[in-house]
N, C-alpha and C positions, 0 to 999 in steps of 0.2 A: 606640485601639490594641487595642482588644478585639479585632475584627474577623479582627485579626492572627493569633488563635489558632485561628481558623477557617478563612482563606484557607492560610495554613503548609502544614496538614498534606492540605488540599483538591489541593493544586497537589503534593505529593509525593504521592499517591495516584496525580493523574492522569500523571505523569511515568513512576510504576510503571507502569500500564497502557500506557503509550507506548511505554517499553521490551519489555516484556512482548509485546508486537505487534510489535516489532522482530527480536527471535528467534525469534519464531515463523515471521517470515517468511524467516529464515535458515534455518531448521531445515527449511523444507518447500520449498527452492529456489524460492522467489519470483523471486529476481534472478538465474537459472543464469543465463540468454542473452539480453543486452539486445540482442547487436546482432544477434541474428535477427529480436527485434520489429525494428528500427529498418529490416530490408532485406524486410522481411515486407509495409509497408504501399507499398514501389517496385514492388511486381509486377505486373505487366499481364493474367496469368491468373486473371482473375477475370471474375464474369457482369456487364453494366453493370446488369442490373435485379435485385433479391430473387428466388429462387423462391420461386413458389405454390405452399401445399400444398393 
């Protein structure tokens, strides 16, 4: 049970940095326009090969 007082506070750390990444991706419009990606990858105007630089 010792263990315990080491995983506890290990896993609310990492739950804070979880969150913590979570606002931040609110705060910097991560998720404005999902469904422009979502009609962004239907488009046909694209090159079929990479360009070369």
């Amino acid at each position: 049970m010792d263990v315990l007082t080491y995983l506890i506070p290990i896993s609310l750390v990492l739950g804070g940095i979880g969150l913590a990444a979570f606002f931040w991706a609110l705060k910097t419009r991560q998720f404005e326009d999902p469904d422009g990606d979502a009609q962004r990858i239907l488009r046909t105007d694209y090159d079929e090969e990479p360009k070369e630089d």
